[in-house]
ROROLO-17214 format. One record per residue (C-alpha): residue number from 1; x, z, y; residue in three letters. Coordinates in nm, 4 decimals. Each point is the difference from the previous one (the first is absolute). Example, Ala and Ser with C-alpha at 12.3 -4.5 7.8 and 13.67 -1.06 7.14 Angstrom:
ROROLO-17214
@n = 1; x = 1.2300; z = 0.7800; y = -0.4500; res = ALA
@n = 2; x = 0.1370; z = -0.0660; y = 0.3440; res = SER
***
This chain:
ROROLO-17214
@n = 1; x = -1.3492; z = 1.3350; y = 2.8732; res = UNK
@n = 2; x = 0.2061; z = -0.0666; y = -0.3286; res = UNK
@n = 3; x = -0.1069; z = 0.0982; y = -0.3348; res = UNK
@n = 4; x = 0.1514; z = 0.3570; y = -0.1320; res = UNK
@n = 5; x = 0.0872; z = 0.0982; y = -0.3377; res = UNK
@n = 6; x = -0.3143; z = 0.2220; y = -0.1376; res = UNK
@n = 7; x = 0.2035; z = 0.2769; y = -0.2718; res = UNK
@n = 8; x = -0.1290; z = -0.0008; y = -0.3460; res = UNK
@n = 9; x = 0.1533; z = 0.3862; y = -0.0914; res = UNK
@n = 10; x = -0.4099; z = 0.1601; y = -0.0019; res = UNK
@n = 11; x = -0.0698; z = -0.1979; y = -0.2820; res = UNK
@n = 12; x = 0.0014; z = 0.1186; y = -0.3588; res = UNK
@n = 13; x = 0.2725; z = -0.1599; y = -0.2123; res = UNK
@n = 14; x = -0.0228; z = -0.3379; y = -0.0898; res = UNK
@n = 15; x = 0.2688; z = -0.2511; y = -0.1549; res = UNK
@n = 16; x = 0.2559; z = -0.1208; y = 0.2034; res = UNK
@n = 17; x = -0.0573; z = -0.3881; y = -0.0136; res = UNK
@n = 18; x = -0.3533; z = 0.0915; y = 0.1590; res = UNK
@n = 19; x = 0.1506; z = 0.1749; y = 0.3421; res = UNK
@n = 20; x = 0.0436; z = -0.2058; y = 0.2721; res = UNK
@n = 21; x = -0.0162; z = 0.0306; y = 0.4044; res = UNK
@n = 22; x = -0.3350; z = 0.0442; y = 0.1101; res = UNK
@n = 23; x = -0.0012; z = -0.1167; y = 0.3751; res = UNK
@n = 24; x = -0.2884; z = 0.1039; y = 0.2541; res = UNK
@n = 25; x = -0.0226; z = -0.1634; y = 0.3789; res = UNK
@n = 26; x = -0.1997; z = 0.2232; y = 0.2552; res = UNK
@n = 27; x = -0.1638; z = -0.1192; y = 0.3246; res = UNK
@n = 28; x = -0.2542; z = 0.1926; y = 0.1175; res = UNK
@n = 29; x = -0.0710; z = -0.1853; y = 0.2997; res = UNK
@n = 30; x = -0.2340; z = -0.2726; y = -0.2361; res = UNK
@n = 31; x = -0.3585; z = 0.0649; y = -0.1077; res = UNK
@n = 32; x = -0.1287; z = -0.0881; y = -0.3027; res = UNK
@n = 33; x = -0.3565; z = -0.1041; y = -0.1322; res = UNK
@n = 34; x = -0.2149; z = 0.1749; y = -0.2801; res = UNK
@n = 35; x = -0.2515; z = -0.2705; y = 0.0489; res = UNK
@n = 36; x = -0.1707; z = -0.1860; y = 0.3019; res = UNK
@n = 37; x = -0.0404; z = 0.0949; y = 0.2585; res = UNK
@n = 38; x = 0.3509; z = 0.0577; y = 0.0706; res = UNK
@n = 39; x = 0.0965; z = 0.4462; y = -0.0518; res = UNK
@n = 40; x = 0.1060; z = 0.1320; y = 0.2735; res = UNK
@n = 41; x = 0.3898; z = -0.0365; y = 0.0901; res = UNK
@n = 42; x = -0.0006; z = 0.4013; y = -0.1357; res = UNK
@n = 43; x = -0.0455; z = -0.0910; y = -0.3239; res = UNK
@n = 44; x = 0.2754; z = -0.1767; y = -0.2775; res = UNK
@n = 45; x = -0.1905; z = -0.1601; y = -0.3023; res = UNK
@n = 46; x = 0.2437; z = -0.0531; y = -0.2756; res = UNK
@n = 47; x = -0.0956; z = -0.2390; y = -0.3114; res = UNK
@n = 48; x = 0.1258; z = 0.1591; y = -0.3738; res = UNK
@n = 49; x = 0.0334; z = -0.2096; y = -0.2974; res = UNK
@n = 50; x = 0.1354; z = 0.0171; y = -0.3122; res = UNK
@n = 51; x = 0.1531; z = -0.2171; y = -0.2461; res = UNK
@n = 52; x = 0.0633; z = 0.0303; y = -0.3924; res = UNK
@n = 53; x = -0.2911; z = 0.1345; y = -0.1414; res = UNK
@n = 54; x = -0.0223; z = -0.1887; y = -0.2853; res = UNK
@n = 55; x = 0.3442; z = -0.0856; y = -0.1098; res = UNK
@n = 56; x = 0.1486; z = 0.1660; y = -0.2996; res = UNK
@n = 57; x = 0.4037; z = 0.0641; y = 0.1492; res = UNK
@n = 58; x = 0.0768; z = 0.1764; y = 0.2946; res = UNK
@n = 59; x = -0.0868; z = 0.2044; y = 0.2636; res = UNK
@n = 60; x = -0.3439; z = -0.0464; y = 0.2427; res = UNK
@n = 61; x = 0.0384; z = -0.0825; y = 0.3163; res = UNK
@n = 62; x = -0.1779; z = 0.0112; y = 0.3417; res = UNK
@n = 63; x = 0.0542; z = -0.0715; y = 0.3685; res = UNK
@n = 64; x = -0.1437; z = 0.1008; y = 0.3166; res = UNK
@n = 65; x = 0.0183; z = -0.1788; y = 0.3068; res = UNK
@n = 66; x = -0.1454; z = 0.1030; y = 0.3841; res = UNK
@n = 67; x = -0.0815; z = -0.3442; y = 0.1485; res = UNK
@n = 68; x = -0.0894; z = 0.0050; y = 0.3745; res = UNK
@n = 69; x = -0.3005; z = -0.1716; y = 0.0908; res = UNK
@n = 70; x = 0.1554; z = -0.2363; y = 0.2176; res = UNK
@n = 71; x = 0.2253; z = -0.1192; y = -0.2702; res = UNK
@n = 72; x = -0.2973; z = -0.0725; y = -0.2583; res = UNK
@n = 73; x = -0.0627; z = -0.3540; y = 0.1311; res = UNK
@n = 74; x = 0.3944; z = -0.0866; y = 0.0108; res = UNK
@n = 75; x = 0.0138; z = 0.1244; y = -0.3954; res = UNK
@n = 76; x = -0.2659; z = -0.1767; y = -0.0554; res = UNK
@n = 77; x = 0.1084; z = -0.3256; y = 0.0956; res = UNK
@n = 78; x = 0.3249; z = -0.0009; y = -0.1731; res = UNK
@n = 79; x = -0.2191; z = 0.0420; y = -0.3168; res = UNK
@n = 80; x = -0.0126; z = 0.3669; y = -0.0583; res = UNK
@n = 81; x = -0.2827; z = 0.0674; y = -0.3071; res = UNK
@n = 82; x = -0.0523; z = 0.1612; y = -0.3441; res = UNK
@n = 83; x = 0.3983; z = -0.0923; y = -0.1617; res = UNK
@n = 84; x = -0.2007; z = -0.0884; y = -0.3276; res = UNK
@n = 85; x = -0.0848; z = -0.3380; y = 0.1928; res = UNK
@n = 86; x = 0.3518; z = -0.0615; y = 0.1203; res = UNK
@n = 87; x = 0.2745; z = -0.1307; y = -0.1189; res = UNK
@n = 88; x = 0.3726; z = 0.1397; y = -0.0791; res = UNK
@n = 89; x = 0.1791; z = -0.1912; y = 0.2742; res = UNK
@n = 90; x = -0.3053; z = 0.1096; y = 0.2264; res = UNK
@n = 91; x = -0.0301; z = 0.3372; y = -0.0912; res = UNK
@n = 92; x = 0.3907; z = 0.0259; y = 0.0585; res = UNK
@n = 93; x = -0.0227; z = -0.1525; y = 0.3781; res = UNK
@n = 94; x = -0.3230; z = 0.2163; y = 0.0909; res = UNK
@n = 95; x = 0.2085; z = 0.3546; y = -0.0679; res = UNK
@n = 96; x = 0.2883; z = -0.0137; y = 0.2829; res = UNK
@n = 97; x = -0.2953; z = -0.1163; y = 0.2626; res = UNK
@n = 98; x = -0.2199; z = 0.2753; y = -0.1243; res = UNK
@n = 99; x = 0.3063; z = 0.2421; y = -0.0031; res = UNK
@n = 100; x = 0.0700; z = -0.1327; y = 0.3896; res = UNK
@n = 101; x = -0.3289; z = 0.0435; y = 0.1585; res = UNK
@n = 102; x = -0.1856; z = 0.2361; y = -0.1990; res = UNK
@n = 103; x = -0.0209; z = 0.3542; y = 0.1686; res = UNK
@n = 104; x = 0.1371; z = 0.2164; y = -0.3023; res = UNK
@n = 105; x = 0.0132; z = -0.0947; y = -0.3571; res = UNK
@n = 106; x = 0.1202; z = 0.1908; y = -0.3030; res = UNK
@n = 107; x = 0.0563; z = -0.0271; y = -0.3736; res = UNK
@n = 108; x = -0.1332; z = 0.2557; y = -0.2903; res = UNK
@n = 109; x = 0.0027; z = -0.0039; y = -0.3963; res = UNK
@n = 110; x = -0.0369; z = 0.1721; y = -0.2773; res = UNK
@n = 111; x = 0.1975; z = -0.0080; y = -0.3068; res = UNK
@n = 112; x = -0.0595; z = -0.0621; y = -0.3381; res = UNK
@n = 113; x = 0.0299; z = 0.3478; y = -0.1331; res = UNK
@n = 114; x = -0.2769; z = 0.0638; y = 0.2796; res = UNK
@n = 115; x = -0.1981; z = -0.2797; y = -0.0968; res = UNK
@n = 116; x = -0.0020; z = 0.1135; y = -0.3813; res = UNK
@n = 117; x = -0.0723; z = 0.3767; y = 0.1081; res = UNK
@n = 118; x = -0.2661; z = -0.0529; y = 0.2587; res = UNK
@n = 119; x = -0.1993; z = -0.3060; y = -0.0930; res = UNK
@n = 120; x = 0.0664; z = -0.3359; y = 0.2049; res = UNK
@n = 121; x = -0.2915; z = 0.0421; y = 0.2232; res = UNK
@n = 122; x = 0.1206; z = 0.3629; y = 0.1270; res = UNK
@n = 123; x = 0.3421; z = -0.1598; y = 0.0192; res = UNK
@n = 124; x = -0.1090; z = -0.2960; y = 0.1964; res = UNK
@n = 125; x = -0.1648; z = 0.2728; y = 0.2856; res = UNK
@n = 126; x = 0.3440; z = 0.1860; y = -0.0096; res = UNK
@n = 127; x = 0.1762; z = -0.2950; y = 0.0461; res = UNK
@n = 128; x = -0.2176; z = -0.0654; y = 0.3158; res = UNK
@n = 129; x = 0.0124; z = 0.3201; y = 0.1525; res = UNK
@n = 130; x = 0.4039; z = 0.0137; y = 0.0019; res = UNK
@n = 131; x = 0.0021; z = -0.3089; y = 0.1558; res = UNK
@n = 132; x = -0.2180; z = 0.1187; y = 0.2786; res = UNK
@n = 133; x = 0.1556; z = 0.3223; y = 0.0200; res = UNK
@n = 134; x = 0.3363; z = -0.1868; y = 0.0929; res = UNK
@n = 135; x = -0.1774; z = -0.1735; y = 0.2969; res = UNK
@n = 136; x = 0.1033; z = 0.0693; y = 0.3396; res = UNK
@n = 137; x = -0.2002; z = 0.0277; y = 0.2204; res = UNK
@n = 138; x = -0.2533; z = 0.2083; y = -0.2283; res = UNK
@n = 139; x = -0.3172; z = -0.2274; y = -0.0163; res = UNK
@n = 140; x = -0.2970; z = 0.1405; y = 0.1230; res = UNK
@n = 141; x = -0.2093; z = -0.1833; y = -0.2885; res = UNK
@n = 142; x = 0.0452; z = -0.2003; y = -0.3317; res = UNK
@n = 143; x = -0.1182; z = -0.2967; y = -0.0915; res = UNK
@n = 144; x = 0.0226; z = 0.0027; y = -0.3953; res = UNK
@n = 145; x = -0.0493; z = -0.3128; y = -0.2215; res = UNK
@n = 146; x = -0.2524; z = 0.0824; y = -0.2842; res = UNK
@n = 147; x = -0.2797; z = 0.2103; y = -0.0486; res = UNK
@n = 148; x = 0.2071; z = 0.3566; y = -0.0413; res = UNK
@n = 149; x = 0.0662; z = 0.2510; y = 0.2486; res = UNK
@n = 150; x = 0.3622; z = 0.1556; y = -0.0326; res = UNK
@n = 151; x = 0.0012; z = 0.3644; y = -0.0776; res = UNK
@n = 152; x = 0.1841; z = 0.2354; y = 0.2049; res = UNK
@n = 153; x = 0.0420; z = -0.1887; y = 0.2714; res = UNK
@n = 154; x = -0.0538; z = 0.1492; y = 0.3554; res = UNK
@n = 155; x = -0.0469; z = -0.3045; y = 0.1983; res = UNK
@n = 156; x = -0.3283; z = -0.1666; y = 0.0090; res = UNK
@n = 157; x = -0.0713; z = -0.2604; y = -0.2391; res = UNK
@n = 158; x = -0.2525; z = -0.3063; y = -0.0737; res = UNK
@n = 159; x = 0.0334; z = -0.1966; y = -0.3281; res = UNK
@n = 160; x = -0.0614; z = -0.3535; y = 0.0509; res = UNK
@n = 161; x = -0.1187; z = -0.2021; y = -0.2841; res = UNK
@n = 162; x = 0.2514; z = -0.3285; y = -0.0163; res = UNK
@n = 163; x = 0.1415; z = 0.1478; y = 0.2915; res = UNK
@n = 164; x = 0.3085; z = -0.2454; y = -0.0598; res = UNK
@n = 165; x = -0.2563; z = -0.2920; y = 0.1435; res = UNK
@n = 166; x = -0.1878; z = 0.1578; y = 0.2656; res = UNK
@n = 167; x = 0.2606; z = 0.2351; y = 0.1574; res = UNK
@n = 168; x = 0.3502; z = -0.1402; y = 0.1632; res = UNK
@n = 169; x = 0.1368; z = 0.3118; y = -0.0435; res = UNK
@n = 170; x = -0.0633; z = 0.0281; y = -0.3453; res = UNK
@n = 171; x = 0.0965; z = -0.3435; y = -0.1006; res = UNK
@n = 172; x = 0.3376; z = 0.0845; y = 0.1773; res = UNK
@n = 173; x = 0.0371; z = 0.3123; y = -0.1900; res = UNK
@n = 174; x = -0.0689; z = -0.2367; y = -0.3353; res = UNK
@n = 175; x = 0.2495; z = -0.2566; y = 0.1295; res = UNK
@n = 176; x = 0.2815; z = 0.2732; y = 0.0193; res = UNK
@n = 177; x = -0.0691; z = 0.1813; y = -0.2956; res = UNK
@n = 178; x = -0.0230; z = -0.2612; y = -0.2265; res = UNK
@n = 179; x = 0.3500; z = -0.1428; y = 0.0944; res = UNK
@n = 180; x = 0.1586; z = 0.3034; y = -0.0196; res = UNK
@n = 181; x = -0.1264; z = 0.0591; y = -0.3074; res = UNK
@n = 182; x = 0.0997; z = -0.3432; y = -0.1158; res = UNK
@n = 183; x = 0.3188; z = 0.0549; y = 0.1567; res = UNK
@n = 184; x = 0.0813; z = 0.3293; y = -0.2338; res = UNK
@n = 185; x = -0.0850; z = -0.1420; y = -0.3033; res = UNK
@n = 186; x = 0.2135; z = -0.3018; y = 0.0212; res = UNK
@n = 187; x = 0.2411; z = 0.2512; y = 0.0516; res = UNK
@n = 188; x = -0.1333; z = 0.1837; y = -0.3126; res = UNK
@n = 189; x = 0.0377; z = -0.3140; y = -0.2314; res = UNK
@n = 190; x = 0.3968; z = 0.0212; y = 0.0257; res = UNK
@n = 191; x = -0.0108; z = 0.3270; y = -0.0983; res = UNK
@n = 192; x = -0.2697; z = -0.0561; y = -0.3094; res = UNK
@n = 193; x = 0.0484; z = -0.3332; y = -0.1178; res = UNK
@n = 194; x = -0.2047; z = -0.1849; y = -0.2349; res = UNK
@n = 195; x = -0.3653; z = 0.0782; y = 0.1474; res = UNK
@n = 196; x = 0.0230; z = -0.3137; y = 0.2146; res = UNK
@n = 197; x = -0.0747; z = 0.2602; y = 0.2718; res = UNK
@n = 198; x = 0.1017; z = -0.2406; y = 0.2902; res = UNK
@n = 199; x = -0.2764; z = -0.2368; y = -0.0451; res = UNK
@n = 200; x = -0.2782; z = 0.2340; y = -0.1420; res = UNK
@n = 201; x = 0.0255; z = 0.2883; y = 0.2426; res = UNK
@n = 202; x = 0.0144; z = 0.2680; y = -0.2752; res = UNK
@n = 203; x = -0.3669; z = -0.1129; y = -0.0634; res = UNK
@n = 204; x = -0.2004; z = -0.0948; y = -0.2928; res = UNK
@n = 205; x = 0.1014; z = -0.3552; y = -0.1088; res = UNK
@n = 206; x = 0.0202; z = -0.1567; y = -0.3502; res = UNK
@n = 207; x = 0.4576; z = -0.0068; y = 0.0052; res = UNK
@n = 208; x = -0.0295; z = 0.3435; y = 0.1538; res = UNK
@n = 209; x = -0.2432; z = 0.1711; y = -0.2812; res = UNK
@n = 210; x = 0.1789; z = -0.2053; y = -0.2761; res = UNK
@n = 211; x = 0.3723; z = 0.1443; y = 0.1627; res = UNK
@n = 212; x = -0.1479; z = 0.3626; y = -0.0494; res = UNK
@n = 213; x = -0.1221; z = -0.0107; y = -0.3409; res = UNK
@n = 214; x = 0.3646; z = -0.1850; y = -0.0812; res = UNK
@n = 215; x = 0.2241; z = 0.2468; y = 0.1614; res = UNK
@n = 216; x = -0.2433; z = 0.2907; y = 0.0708; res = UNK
@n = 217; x = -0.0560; z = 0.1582; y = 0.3654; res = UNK
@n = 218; x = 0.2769; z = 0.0763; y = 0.2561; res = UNK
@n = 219; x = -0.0244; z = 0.3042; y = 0.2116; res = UNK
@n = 220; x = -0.2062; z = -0.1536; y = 0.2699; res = UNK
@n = 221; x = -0.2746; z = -0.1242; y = -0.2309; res = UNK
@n = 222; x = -0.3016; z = 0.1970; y = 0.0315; res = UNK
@n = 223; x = -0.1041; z = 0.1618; y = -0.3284; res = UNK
@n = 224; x = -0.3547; z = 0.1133; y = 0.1150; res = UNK
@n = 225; x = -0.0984; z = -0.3582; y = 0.0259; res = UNK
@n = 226; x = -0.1731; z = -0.2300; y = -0.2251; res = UNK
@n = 227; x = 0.2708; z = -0.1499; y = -0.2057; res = UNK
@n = 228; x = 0.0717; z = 0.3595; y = -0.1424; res = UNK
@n = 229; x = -0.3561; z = 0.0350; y = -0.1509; res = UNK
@n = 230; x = 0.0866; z = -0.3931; y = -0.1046; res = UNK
@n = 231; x = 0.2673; z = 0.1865; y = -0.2276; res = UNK
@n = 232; x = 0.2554; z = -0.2377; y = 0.2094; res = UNK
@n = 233; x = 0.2055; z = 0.2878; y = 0.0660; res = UNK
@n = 234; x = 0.0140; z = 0.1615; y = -0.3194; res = UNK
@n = 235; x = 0.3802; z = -0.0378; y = -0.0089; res = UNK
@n = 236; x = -0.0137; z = 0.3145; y = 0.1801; res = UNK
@n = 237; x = 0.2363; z = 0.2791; y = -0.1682; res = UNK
***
């Protein structure tokens, strides 16, 4: 079965440089595994991650990704862990395999305006439970890196503490969420030059925080984070 476009249109407003496709694969015939022993072929574990906590520009990011059981070993061995310990090149090369064999995987965010309103941990868990909610086949649990449940969400749920380097699923989820994240904000650097976004990521390095207190935010800098009570962005009107 092919990937299919996921549609975007239930989600609040957000700028237009952050929409994109958000494709889901379903196969329901797989099982998946919570945690050994195998679950039963009834149940679909899906790993969530997120990625952009701690940057100061753009949006937050997070992926979820249903990995059958029988696949684990096969993601595994093409090197499939935490995308902190990867590199680019790998990172890149893992996310059409994961794409391919992984049962359903999705995309969710949330934006800047969010981030400022709500607080970056409460955007973080809403960024995790669109992703999941664009999953098809529904899981019938979560696997969530970190130590947080995510409110409002239906489905059951276990956090897992470094859940990026003990759960495949997980680690897949952080593999495609960080490079789609990377991804947009390359993206983002043509459209706000000067914060050397391409190579920082939109976060917190030395050119970056010296680019904002020289030409003062753009619209996808986060005001609610540090650097404001730093007075960096006092060239605020």
């Amino acid at each position: 079965m092919h990937p299919v476009a996921v549609a975007v249109a239930d989600l609040p407003p957000v700028p237009k440089e952050i929409t994109s496709l958000v494709r889901a694969r379903g196969d329901r015939t797989h099982p998946s595994r919570l945690d050994a022993p195998l679950a039963p072929p009834s149940l679909l574990i899906a790993g969530v991650d997120e990625v952009g906590r701690g940057a100061l520009f753009g949006p937050v990011v997070a992926a979820a990704v249903i990995v059958s059981a029988g696949m684990e070993a096969e993601l595994l061995a093409q090197g499939v862990q935490d995308s902190k310990r990867l590199t680019v090149r790998k990172r890149e090369a893992l996310v059409p395999f994961i794409q391919e064999r992984a049962v359903s995987y999705a995309i969710g965010w949330a934006s800047v305006r969010e981030i400022d309103r709500i607080n970056i941990l409460q955007a973080s868990l809403l960024a995790m439970r669109r992703a999941i909610a664009r999953l098809s086949p529904t899981p019938t649990h979560c696997l969530v890196d970190g130590n947080q449940r995510i409110p409002h969400l239906s489905i059951p749920q276990t956090p897992v503490i470094q859940g990026d380097q003990h759960e495949v699923a997980i680690a897949a989820a952080s593999i495609l969420a960080k490079v789609w994240r990377d991804r947009l904000i390359t993206r983002l650097d043509r459209r706000y030059p000067g914060y050397d976004l391409a190579a920082n990521k939109g976060y917190g390095s030395a050119r970056h925080r010296h680019a904002i207190a020289q030409l003062g935010p753009s619209p996808q800098h986060r005001r609610s984070f540090r650097p404001n009570q730093l007075g960096l962005f006092d060239k605020l009107p």
